[in-house]
C-alpha positions as a printed NumPy array, in Angstrom:
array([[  0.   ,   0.   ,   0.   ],
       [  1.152,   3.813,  -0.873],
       [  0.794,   6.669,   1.091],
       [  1.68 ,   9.908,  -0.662],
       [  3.648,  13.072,   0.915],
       [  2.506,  16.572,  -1.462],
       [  5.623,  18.247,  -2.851],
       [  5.191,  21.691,  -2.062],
       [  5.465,  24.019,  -5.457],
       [  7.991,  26.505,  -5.876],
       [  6.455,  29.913,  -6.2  ],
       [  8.406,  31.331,  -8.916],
       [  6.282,  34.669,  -8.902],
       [  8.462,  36.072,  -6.195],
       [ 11.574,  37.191,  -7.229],
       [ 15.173,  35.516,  -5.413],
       [ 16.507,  37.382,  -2.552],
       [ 19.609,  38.698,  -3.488],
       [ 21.797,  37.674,  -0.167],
       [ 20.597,  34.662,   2.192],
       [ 18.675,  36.287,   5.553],
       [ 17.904,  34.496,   8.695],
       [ 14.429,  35.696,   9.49 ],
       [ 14.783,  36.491,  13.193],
       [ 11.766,  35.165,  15.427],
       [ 10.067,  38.545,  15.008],
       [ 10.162,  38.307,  11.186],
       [  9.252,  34.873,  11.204],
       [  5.556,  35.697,  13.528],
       [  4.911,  39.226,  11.614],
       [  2.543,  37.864,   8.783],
       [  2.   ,  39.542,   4.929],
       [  0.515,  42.729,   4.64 ],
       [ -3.431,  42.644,   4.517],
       [ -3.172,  38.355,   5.166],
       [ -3.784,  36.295,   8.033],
       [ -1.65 ,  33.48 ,   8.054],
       [ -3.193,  29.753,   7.477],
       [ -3.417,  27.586,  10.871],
       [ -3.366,  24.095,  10.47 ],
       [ -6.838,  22.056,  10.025],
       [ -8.239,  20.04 ,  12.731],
       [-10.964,  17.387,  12.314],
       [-13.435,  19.952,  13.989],
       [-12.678,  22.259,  10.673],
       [-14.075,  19.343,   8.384],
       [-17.933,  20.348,   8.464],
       [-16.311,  23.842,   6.959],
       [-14.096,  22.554,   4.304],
       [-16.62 ,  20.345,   2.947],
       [-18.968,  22.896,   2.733],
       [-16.27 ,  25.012,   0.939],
       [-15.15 ,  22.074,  -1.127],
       [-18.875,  21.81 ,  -2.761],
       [-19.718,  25.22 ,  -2.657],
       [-16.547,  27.008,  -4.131],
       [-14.567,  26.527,  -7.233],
       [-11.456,  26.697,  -8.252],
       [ -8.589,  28.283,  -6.142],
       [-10.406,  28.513,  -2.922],
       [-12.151,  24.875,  -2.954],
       [ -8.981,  23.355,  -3.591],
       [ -7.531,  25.106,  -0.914],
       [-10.066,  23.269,   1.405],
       [ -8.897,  20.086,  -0.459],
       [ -5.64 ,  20.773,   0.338],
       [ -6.585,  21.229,   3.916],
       [ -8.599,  17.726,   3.651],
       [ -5.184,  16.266,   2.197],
       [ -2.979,  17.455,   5.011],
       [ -5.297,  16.107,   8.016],
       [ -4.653,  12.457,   6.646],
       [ -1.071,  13.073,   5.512],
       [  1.912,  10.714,   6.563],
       [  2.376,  13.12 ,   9.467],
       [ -1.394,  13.017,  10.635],
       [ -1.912,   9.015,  10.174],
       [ -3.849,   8.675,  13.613],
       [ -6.574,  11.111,  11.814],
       [ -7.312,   8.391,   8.547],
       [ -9.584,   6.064,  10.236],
       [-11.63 ,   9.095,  12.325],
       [-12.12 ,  11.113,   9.022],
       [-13.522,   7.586,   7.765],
       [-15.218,   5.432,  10.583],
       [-16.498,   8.071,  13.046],
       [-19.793,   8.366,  11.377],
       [-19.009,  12.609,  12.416],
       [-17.843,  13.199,   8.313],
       [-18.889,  12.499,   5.623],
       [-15.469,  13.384,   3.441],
       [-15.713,  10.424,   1.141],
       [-18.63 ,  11.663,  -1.113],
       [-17.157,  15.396,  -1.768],
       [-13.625,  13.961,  -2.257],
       [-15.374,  11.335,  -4.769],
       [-17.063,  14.638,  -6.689],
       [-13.633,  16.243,  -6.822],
       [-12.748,  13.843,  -8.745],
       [-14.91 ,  15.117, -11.842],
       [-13.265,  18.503, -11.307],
       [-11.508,  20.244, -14.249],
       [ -8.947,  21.842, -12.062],
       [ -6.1  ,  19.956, -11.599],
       [ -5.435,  20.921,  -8.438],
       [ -8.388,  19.68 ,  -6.594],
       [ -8.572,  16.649,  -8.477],
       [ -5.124,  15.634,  -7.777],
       [ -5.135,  16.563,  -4.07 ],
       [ -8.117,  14.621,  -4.103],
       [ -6.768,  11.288,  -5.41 ],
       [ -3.933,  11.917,  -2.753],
       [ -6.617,  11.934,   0.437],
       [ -7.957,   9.078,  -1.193],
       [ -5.142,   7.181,  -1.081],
       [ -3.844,   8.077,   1.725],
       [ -7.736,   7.356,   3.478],
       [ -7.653,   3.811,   1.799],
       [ -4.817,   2.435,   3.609],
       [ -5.86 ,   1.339,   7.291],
       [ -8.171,  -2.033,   6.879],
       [-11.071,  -0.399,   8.695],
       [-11.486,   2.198,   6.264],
       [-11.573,  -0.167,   3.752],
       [-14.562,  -1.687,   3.944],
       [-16.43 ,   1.805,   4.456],
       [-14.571,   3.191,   1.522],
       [-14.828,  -0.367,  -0.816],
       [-18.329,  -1.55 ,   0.275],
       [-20.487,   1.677,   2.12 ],
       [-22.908,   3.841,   1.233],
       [-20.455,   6.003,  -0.72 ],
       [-18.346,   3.065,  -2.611],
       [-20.026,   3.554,  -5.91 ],
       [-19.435,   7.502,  -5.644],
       [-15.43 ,   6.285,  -4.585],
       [-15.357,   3.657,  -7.21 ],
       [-16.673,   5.434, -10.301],
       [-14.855,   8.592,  -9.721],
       [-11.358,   7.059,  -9.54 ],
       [-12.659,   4.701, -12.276],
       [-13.855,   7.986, -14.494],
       [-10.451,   9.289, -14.131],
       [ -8.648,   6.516, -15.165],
       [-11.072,   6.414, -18.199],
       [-10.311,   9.945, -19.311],
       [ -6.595,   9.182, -18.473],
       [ -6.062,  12.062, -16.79 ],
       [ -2.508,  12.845, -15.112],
       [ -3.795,  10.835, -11.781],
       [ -4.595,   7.925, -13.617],
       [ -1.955,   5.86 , -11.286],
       [ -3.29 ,   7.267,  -8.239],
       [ -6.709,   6.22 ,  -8.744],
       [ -5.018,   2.998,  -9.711],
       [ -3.214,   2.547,  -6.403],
       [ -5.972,   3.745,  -4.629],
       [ -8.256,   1.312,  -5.734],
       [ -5.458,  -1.502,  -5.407],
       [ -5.239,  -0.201,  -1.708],
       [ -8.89 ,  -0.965,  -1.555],
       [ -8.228,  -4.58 ,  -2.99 ],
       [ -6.701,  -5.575,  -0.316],
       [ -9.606,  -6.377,   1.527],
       [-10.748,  -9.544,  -0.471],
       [-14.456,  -9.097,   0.604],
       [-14.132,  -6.044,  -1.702],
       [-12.762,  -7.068,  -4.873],
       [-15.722,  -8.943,  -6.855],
       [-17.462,  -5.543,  -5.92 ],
       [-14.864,  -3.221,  -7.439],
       [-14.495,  -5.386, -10.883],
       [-18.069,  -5.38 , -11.501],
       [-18.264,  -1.452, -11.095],
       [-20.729,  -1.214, -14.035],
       [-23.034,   1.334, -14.253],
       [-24.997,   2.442, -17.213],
       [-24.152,   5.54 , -18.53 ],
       [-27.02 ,   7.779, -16.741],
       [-26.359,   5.397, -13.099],
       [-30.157,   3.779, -13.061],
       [-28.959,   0.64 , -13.373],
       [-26.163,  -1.933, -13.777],
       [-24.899,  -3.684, -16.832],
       [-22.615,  -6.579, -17.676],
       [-19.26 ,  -5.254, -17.189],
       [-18.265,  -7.126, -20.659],
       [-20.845,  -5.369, -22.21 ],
       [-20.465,  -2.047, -21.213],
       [-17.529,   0.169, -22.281],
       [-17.598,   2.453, -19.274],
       [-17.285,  -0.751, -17.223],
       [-14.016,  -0.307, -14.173],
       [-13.125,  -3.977, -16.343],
       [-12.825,  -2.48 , -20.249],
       [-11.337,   0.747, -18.654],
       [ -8.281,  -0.975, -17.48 ],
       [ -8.324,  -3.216, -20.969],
       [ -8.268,  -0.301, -22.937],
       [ -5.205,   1.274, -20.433],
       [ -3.183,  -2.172, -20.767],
       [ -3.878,  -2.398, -24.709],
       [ -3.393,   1.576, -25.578],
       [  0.121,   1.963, -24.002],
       [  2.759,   1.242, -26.118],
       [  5.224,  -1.849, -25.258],
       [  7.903,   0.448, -24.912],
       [  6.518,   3.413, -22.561],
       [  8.921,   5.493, -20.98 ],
       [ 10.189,   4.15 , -17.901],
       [  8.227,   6.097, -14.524],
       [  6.098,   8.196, -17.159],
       [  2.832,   8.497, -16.591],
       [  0.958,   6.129, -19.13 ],
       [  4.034,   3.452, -17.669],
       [  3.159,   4.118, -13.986],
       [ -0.727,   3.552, -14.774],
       [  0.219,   0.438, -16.618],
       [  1.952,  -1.04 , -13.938],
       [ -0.41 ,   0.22 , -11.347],
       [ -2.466,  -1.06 , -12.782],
       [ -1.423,  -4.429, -13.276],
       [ -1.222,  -4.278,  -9.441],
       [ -4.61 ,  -3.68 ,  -9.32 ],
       [ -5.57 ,  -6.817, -11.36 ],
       [ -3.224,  -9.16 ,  -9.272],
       [ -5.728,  -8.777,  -6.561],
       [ -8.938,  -8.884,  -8.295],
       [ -7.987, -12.065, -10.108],
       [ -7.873, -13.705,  -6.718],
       [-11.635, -14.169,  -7.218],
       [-12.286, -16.935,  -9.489],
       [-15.768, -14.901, -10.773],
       [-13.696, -11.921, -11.385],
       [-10.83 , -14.227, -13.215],
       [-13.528, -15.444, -15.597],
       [-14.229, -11.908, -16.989],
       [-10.535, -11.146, -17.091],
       [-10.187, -14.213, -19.066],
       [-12.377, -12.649, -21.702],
       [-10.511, -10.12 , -22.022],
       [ -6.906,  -8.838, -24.344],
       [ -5.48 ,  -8.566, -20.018],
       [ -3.759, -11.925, -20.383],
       [ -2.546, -10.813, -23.571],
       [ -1.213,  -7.811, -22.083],
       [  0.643,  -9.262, -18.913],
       [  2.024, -11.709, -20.898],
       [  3.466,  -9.593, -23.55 ],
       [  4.868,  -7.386, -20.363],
       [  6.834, -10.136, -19.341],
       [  8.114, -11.204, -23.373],
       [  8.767,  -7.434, -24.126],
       [ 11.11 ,  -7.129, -20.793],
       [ 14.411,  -6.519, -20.69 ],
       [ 15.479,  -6.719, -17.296],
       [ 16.609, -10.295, -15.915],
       [ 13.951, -11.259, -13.047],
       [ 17.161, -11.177, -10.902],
       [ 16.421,  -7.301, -11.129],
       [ 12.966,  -7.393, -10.88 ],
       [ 11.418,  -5.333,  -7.775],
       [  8.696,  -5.551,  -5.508],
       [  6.056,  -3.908,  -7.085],
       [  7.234,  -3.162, -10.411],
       [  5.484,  -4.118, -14.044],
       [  7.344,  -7.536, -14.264],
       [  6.26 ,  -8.766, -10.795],
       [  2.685,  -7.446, -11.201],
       [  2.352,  -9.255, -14.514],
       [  4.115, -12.367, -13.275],
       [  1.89 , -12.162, -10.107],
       [ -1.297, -11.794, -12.728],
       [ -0.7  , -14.613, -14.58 ],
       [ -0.126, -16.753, -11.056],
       [ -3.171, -16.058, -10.254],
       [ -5.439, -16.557, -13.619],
       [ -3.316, -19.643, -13.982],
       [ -5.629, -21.222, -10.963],
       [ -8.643, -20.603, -12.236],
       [-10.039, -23.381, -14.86 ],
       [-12.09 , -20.467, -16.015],
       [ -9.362, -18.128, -17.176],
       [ -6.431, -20.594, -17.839],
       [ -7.062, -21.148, -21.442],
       [ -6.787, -17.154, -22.078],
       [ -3.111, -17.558, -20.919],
       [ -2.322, -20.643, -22.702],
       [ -3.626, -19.269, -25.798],
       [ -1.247, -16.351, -25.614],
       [  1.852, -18.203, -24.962],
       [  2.799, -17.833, -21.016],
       [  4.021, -21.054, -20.619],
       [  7.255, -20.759, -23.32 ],
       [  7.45 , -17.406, -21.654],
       [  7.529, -17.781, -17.929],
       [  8.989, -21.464, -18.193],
       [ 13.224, -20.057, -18.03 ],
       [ 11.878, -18.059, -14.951],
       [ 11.268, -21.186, -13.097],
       [ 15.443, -21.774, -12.928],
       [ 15.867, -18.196, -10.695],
       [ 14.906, -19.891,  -7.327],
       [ 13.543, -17.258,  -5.79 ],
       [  9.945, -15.265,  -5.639],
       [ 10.009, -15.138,  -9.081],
       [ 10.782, -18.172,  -9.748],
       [  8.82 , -19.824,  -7.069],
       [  5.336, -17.938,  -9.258],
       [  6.318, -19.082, -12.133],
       [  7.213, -22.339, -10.998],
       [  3.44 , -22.853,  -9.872],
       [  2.324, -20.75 , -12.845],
       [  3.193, -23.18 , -14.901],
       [  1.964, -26.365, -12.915],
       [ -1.537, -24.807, -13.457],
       [ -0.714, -24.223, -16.892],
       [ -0.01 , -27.898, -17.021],
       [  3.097, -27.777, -18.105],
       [  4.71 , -31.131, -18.504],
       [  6.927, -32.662, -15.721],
       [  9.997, -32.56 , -17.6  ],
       [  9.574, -28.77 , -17.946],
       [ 10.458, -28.313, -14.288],
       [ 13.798, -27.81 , -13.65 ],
       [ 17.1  , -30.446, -12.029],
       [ 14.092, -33.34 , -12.19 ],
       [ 11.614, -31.124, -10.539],
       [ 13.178, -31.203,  -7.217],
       [ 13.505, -27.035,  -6.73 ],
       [  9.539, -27.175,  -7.569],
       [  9.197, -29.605,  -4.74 ],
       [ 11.052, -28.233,  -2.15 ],
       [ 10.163, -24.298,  -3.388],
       [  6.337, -25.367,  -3.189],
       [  6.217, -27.384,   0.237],
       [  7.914, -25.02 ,   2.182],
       [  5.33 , -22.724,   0.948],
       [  2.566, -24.88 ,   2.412],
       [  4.635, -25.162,   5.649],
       [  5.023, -21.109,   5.963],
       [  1.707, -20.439,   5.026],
       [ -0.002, -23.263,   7.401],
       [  2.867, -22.152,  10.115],
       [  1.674, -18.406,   9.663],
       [  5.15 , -17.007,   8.839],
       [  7.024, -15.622,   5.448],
       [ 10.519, -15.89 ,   4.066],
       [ 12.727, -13.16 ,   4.589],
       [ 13.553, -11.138,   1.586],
       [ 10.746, -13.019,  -0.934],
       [  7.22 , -13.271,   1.067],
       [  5.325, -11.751,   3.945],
       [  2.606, -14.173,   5.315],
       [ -0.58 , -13.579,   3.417],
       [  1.07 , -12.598,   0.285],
       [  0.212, -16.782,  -1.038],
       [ -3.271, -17.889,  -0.333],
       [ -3.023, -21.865,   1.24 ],
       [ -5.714, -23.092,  -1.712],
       [ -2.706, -21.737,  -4.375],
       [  0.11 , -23.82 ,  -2.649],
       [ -1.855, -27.158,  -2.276],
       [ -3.056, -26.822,  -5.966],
       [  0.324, -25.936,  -7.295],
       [  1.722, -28.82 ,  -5.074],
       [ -1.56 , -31.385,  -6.509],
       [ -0.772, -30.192, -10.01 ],
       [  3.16 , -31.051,  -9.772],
       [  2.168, -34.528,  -8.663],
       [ -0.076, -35.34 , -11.207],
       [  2.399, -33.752, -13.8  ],
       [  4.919, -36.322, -11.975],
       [  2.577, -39.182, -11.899],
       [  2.17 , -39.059, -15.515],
       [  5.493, -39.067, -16.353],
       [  5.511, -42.411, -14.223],
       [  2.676, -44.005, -16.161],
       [  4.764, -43.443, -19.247],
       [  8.152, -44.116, -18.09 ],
       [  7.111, -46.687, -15.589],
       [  8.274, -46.732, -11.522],
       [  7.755, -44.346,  -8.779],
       [ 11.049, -41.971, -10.021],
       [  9.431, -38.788, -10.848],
       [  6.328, -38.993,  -7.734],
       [  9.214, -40.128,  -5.442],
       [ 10.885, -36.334,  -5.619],
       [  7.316, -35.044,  -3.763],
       [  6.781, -37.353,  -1.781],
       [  8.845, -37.   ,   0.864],
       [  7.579, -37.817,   4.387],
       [  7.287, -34.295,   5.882],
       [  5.489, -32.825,   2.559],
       [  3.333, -35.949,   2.417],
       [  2.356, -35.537,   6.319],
       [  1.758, -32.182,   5.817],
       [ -1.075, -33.047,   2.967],
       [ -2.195, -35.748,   5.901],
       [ -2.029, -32.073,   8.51 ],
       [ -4.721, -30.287,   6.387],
       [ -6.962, -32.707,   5.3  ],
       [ -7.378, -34.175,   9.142],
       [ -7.478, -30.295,  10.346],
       [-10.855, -29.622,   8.164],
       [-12.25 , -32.832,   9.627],
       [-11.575, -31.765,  12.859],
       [-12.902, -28.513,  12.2  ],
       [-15.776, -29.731,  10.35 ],
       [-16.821, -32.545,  13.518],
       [-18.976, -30.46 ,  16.523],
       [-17.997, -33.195,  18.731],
       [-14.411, -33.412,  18.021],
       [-11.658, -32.152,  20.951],
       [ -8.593, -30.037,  20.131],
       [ -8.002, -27.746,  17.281],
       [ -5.253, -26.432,  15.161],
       [ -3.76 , -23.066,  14.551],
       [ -4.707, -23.212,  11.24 ],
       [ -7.787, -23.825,   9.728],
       [ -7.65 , -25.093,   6.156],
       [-10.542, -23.909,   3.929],
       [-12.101, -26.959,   1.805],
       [-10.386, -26.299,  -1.481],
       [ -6.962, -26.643,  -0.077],
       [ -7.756, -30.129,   2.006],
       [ -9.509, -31.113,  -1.291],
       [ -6.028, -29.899,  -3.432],
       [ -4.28 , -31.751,  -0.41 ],
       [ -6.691, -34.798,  -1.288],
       [ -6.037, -35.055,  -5.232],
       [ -1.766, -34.883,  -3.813],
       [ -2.138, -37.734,  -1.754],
       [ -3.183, -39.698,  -4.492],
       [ -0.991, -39.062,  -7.139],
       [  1.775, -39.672,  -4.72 ],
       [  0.168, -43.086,  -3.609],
       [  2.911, -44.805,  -6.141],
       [  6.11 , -43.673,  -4.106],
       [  4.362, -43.598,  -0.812],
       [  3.029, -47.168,  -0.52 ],
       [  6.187, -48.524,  -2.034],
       [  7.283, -51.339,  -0.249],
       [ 10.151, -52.051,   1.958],
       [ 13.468, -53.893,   0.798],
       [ 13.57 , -56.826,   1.462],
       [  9.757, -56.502,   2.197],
       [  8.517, -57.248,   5.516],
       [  5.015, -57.575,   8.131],
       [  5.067, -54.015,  10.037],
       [  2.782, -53.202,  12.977],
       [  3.809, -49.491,  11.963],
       [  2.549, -49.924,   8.433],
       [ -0.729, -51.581,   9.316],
       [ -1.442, -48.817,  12.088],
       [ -0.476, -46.224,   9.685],
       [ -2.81 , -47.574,   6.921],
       [ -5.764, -47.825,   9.14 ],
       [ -5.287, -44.473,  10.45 ],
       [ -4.804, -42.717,   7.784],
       [ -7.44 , -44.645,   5.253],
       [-10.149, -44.134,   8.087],
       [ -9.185, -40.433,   8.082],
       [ -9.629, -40.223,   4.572],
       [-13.143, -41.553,   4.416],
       [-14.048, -39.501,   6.873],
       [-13.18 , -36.762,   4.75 ],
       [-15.328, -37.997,   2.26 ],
       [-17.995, -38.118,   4.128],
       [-17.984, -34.593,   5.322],
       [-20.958, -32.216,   4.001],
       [-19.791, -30.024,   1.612],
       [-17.037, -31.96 ,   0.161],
       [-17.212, -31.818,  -4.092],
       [-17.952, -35.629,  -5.657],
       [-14.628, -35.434,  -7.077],
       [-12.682, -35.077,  -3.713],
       [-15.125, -37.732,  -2.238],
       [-13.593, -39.843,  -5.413],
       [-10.464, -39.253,  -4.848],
       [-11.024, -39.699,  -1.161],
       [-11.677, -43.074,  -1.735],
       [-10.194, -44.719,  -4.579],
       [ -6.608, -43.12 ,  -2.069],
       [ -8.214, -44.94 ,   1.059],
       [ -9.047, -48.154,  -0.481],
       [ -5.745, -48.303,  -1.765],
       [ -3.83 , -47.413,   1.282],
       [ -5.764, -49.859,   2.97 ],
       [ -5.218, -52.587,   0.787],
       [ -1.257, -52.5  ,   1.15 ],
       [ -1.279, -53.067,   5.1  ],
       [  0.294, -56.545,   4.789],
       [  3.544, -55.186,   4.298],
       [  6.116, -52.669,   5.303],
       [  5.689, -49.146,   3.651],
       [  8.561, -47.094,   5.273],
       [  7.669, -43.82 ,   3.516],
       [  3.99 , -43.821,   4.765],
       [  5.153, -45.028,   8.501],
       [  7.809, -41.743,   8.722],
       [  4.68 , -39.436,   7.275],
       [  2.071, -41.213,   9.577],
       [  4.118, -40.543,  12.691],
       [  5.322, -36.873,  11.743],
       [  1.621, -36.059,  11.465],
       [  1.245, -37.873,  14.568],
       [  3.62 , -35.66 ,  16.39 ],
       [  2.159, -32.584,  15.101],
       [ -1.405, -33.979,  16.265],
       [ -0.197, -34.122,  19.671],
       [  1.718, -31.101,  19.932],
       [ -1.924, -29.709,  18.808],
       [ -3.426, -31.263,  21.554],
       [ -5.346, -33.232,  19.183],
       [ -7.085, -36.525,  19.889],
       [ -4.992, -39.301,  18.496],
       [ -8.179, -42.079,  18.932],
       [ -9.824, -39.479,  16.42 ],
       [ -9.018, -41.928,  13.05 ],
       [ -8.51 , -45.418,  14.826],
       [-11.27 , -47.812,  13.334],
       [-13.423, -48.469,  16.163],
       [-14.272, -52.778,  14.91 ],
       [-12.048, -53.913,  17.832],
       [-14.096, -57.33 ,  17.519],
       [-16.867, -59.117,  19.526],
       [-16.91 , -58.845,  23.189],
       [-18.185, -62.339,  24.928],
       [-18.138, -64.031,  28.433],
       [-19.947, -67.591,  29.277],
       [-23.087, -66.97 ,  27.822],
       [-21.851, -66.343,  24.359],
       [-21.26 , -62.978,  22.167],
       [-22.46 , -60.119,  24.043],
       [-23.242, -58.273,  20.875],
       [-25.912, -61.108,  20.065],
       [-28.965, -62.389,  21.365],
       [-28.57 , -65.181,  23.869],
       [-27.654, -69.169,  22.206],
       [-31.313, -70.622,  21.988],
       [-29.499, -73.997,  23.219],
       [-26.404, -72.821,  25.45 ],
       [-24.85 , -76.54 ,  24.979],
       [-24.396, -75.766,  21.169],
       [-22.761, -72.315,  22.166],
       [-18.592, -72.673,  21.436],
       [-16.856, -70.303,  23.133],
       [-13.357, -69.516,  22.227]])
């Protein structure tokens, strides 16, 4: 998120002194002839600069702008959520109405509070989804339209607003007809917040000027589409659009190494937009059809953020398994350790904060590398290509989410987890366990009877038909499910040592958790009887033909 400091303008009217002059404190106080000098605003002034904001023009109501500006400035942060959540002002609606101003004075001081207003979270769900969002929304989205000079602060402002994801199917589908009685499909409508930010991506040439303006609302842009495309709705009208063309191209036309690539700049926005389309079934083709795997595919060797997107990138993409670099094993390792920080609730230093990767992108990138691996088995034959995923700790971590959505899913059930998966990553955890069923159940040398094994079968298959049986769960996950429990049953007769390591690293985590470890144990512990025969059947009709073992 940016927060923006005003340059103050040189006043070149006056003319230079002609020999630097200390102003002693006396000249300092004494103000101009006939002018009383400006004190600073205070929120109690805000009822009078509105008024001033909507009643004057020109010089004098941006002057109260300004004033609205400085009371949320980086020096004044503790006054942004007030000015917002009181309820006391209502500055949201007259800074949305400078936005239609001619001047470009008011209308850029206005963007400014407007960014600067949209940072803290609570303001952004007054600012994204209240009573004055569409006023916010189709202001900054008019200005990018008429591609003003602020074009790339209404852009940041409403990427600010992004953020919060309750907010960001609302501010794609910003639609309205052209006289505001009603809303149309934003494909359909030309004035939509989606075909403005086509027509900025597809108007600017490939080769803008580095930090101009039409470069800086490009790539603010694209920032502002990495975090709509999180919603699978909004990815499907992206999809339909020249965007994937256009972030694509960003990354073929570069010429900077993704070494040099920085946080936040056009490559990383466009590398993070393709990420995230790549997830969706509904927008995937879009980038397929344009080319992104050849393009993003020598990113995968960098090993670091970049490489670690385009490494999963291109796993959706379904590229094959012999596209991953050093026989996959940097995708492996790059993509569990993922799932580990995000289930642990930490980053890396210097690639990732926490909450930068959703958990339902790491399981599916880690679901789609196994199945990429477990056809390359099919066709080459053996466990060589599924054996680089599964290694115990990734596997028990698969084993960690799906049992932590049963848990949370049972009323009845005692302990809990720090983390609780949502049902698309235990299902993405799901489809992994199964591809990686070939190099997990593979047997012991020379192979052997295990107690370990057969507890670890039991356990484990029980815990994934209870999965399966959970409301809510999609047919295909209840298929997988179950086709991955029946076979993990069915090899309990013999030693598996890379499902006994898994089974008893989730184990350990299940207790640290406080979990209860009786929670998957099949409960057919066999017929209880004493002298009168079973106790779970009636009484022998002739107790002399009764046979009691």
């Amino acid at each position: 998120m940016v927060s923006f400091r005003r340059k103050k303008k040189e006043d070149k009217s006056k003319p230079e002194p002609k020999a630097e002059k200390k102003a002693t404190p006396k000249e300092e106080k004494a103000p101009a002839a006939k002018r009383t000098p400006d004190k600073p605003p205070t929120l109690d002034d805000i009822p009078d600069l509105i008024d001033t904001m909507l009643s004057a023009k020109g010089e004098k109501s941006a002057a109260a702008t300004k004033k609205i500006y400085e009371l949320c400035d980086v020096g004044h942060k503790q006054n942004r959520v007030p000015m917002v959540c009181s309820g006391k002002y209502d500055v949201l609606t007259p800074l949305a109405q400078c936005l239609t101003q001619e001047s470009g004075d008011g209308r850029h001081l206005a963007c400014l509070a407007l960014n600067n207003l949209s940072i803290p979270t609570e303001n952004k769900r007054v600012m994204a989804l209240g009573p004055a969002s569409k006023e916010v929304i189709g202001g900054l989205c008019k200005v990018i339209a008429e591609d003003k000079q602020e074009s790339y602060l209404c852009c940041i402002c409403l990427m600010n607003l992004s953020f919060l994801e309750a907010s960001i199917t609302t501010i794609l589908q910003h639609s309205p007809s052209a006289d505001g009685s009603k809303d149309l499909p934003p494909l359909e409508n030309s004035e939509s917040l989606l075909r403005v930010l086509e027509k900025l991506l597809t108007n600017s040439p490939g080769a803008a000027k580095a930090s101009s303006g039409k470069s800086e609302g490009v790539r603010w842009a694209c920032g502002l589409i990495k975090n709509l495309a999180k919603s699978e709705d909004n990815a499907a009208l992206i999809g339909k659009t020249e965007i994937p063309k256009c972030v694509v191209e960003n990354i073929r036309s570069t010429t900077a190494p993704p070494s040099r690539w920085t946080s936040n700049s056009l490559e990383d926005f466009s590398l993070f937009v393709i990420l995230n389309l790549a997830q969706w079934p509904v927008s995937r083709e879009a980038l397929v059809d344009a080319g992104a795997v050849d393009v993003i595919k020598p990113i995968m060797g960098e090993g670091d953020l970049q490489g670690l997107k385009a490494t999963m990138a291109c796993a959706f993409l379904e590229a094959s398994w012999e596209s991953f670099p050093d026989g996959g094993n940097p995708a492996a390792k790059s993509v569990s350790e993922l799932m580990t920080n995000i289930v642990e609730k930490k980053g890396k230093d210097g690639q990732y904060a926490y909450g930068v990767f959703k958990l339902y992108t790491a399981t599916k990138a880690y679901a789609d590398l196994a199945k990429a691996a477990a056809k390359a088995d099919s066709s080459q034959g053996g466990e060589s290509n599924t054996k680089v995923l599964a290694a115990p700790s990734a596997v028990a971590l698969n084993f960690q989410i799906v049992s932590d959505l049963v848990l949370s899913a049972m009323d009845d059930a005692e302990g809990s987890s720090k983390y609780v998966p949502d049902a698309m990553s235990a299902e993405h955890a799901v489809s992994a366990i199964e591809a990686m069923l070939p190099a997990v159940l593979q047997e012991g040398d020379p192979p052997r009877k295990s107690i370990q094994s057969e507890k670890a079968c039991g356990e484990v298959s029980q815990m994934l038909l209870t999965y399966a049986d959970i409301s809510g769960t999609s047919s295909d996950a209840k298929t997988s499910a179950r086709n991955a429990a029946e076979q993990i049953k069915a090899a309990s007769s013999s030693a598996r040592p890379v499902l006994e390591i898994s089974h008893d690293l989730w184990n350990q985590y299940r207790k640290r958790e406080g979990q209860p470890m009786d929670q998957f144990v099949s409960q057919d512990k066999g017929i209880e009887v004493d002298e009168s025969g079973p106790l779970d059947f009636l009484p022998c009709g002739n107790e002399s033909s009764c046979v009691i073992a």
